[in-house]
Structure formats: structure tokens, C-alpha cells
N, C-alpha and C positions, 0 to 999 in steps of 0.2 A: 589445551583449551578447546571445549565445544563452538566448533563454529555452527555459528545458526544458519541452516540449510532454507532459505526465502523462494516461493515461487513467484514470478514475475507475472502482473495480471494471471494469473494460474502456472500454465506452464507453455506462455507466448509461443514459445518454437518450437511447440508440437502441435497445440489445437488453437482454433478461433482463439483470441483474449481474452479475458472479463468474462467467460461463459462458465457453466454449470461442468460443462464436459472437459474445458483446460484446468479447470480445477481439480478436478475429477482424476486427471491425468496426473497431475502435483502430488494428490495426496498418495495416488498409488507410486510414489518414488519417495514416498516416505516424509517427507519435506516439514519442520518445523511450523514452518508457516506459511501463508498466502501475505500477496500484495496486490489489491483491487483497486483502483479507484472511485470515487463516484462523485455523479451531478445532481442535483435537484429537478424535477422535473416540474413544469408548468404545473401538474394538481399535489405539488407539495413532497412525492417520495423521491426517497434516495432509489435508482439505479445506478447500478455498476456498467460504467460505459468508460473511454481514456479523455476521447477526444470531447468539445464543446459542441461540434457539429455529427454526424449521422454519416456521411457523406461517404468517409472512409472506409468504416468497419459496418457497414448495414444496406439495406437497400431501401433506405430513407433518405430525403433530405432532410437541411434546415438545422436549428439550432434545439440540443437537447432541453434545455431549462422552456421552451416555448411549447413543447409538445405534450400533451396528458397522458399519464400512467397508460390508459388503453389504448392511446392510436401507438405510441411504441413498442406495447406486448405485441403487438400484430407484426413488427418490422421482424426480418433474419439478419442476425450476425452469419456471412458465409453461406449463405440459401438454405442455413440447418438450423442454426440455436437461435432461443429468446434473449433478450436482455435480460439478466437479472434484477430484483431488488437487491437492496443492502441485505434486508429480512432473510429470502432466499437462501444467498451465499450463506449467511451465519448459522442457519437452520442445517444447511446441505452441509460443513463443516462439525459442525457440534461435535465437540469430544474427540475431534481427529489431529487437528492442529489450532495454531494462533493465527491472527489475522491482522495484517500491517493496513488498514484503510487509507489511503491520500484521498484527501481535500482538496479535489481538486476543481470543480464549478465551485461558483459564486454561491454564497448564504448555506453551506454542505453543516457547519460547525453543529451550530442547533441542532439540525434533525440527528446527525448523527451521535449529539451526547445523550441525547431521549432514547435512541436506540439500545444505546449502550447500557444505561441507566437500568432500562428494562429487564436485560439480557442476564444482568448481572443478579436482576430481585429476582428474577426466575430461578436465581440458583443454579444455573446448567452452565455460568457461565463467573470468570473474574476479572478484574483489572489486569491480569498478568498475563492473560489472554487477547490485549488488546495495545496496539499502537498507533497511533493518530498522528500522521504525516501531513508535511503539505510545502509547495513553494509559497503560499500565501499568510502572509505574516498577520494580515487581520484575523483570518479563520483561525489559524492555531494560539489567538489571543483570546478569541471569542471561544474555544474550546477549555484553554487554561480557566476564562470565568467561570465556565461552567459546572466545570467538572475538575477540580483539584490535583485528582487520581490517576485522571487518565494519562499516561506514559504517551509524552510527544515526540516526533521526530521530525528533526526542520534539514529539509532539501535545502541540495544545494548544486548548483552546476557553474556557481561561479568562485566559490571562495570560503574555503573549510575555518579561516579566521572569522571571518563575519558570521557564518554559520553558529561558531561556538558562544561571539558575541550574545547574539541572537536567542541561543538556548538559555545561556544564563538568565538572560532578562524573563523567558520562557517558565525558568524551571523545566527546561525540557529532558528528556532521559536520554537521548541520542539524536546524533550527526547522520545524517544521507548523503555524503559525498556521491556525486558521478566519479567514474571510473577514471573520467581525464582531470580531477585535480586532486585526484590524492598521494600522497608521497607518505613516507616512512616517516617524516617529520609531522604531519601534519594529524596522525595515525595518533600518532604517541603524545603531541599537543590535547587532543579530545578526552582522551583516556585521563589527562594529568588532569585537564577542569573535572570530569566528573561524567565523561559522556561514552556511551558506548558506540559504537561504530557499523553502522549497516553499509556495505557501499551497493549501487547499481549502475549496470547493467552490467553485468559479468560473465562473458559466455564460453569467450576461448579458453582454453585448457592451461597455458601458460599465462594468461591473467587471472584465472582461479588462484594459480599456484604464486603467484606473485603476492596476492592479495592474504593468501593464508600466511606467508613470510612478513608481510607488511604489522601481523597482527590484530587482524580486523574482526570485531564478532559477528557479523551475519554479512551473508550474500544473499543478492540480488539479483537471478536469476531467469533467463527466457528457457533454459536451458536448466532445469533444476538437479535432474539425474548428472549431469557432469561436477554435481557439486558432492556425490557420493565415488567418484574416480580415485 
């Protein structure tokens, strides 16, 4: 089986996250696909940021959804990189790999089914191309409204039954188990409803190798070249 090689916010455990440049790093490891996150910002776009606040990964404060597109282009991830848009990353991607989006600020759904929508009449781009993640049950309901197509993926760090619950009501395509509740039962539960299997965060070598035995189709990786060992 192909396992799906995922790079985490780009490729977390080598460059800044969510940047141009850990992506950058991803793709030269060959990597399936990326996994971004993104917020809404105060004048309406999607950037690719993890956290709700600035505080952590930037030399901003305050909360992302209150601040406009330009007073955050100005901020550094790490004293080097910009914040990405959604646009950005998809742009800087095209034709290289697929891209896992989480939803993860408030009111993300919308802008990013108009994105997609777009990307897709352009032609440069498919639905097969795209997964739409998130721990937020409204958004990825507000996204099934929108967009029929789009291939969901519903996190979970607390419990791969309710997750699957969850997907069926979804129509979702796949499960997000974290690394600490998955089991070989629960692996093979997902697969028997209908659902394919992403797990994250996966970094040591003997949890790759676990996970590849577990039967699992894509990883979630900070660490994406140990997914080619």
C-alpha cells in the first residue's frame, strides 16, 4: 500500500511552520502533500498561521482574526519569513503536491470553499488535490454545505469512535486520529465504515514503523524525510 507521505505545517522540524520556506523544504523531500492551517484575518483573508494569537510564532501580538492583511505582512515568523496567504501557498505548490488545509480559526469554511472553487475553474487544479480538515464541527459542516466535493477530514485527539460517528454524518473521506489514540482496532474500525486514515503527529522512527504495521494511509509529519527511511 502507498502510504501517503504528509508534511506537517510544511516541514515543522526543520524550518519556521506555516512558511513559504518549510514548505519549500517538504516538497524537496518529495512529500505527497502539505498540511497548513489557516485563520481569517480582520480584512477577510485566509493566512496560514497555527496558533489564534501572534505571540508564539511571530514578533506580533494579539489575536490573528483582529489584525488586517497588511499590519501582519509586516510581522516575521522567526526574524526571516512572512505569513503566508492560503492564495500564496497554493500558488507556491501548484503541480508539486496536494494540500491537507485545517480549519482552524473561526468562520475559515466560506473563504476557503471560494478558494477552492476558484482554483479548481482555473484548471491548474482538482478536488483530488484538496482535503479539508478541522477539530471544528461547525466549519466542516459549513464546508460539506458548500461544497459537496470537497474531501473532509475530521480530527480528533480525543476518540476515533466519535470521530467516525462524526464523518458519517459528514460524508467525510477520512479520520485524523493523534498518534495517542490510535490502535490497530480502531485503524481497521475506520477503513470497515468507509474512511481512510491520516494519523498526526509522527516523528520518531519506531512510531513511523508502528503506524505503517497499524495499516494507516497517510502520515503526519514535522519530520517528513523520516517518512521516506
Amino acid at each position: 500500500m502507498n502510504l501517503l507521505k504528509i508534511g506537517h505545517r510544511g516541514a515543522k522540524g526543520h524550518l519556521a511552520e506555516n512558511t513559504l520556506a518549510s514548505i519549500q523544504k517538504a516538497l524537496s523531500f518529495g512529500v505527497d502533500a502539505i498540511e497548513v492551517d489557516v485563520h481569517r484575518c480582520k480584512t477577510g483573508e485566509l493566512v496560514v498561521i497555527h496558533d489564534f494569537t501572534l505571540d508564539r510564532t511571530t514578533n506580533g501580538s494579539g489575536e490573528v482574526a483582529k489584525k488586517a492583511l497588511t499590519e501582519l505582512k509586516t510581522l516575521k515568523v522567526e526574524e526571516q519569513f512572512e505569513i503566508p496567504l492560503l492564495t500564496e501557498v497554493l500558488d507556491f505548490i501548484k503541480g508539486k503536491c496536494s494540500i491537507n488545509i485545517e480549519l482552524k480559526g473561526l468562520n475559515t469554511a466560506t473563504a476557503t470553499a471560494e478558494i477552492i472553487k476558484n482554483k479548481i475553474a482555473s484548471g491548474d487544479w482538482s478536488y483530488k488535490d484538496f482535503i479539508v480538515s478541522s477539530f471544528q464541527k461547525n466549519e466542516l459542516f459549513q464546508m460539506r454545505k458548500l461544497d459537496e466535493n470537497v474531501a473532509l477530514g475530521v480530527l480528533s485527539k480525543a476518540s476515533v469512535t466519535e470521530a467516525i460517528e462524526l464523518g458519517k454524518l459528514l460524508n467525510a473521506f477520512a479520520i485524523h486520529p493523534s498518534l495517542g489514540i490510535i490502535t490497530r482496532d480502531n485503524v481497521k474500525a475506520s477503513h470497515k465504515a468507509g474512511f481512510s486514515v491520516n494519523v498526526w503527529t509522527v516523528n520518531e522512527p519506531e512510531d513511523i514503523q508502528r503506524m505503517r504495521e497499524f495499516g494507516v494511509d497517510g502520515i503526519i509529519s514535522d519530520f517528513p524525510d523520516r517518512l521516506f527511511e
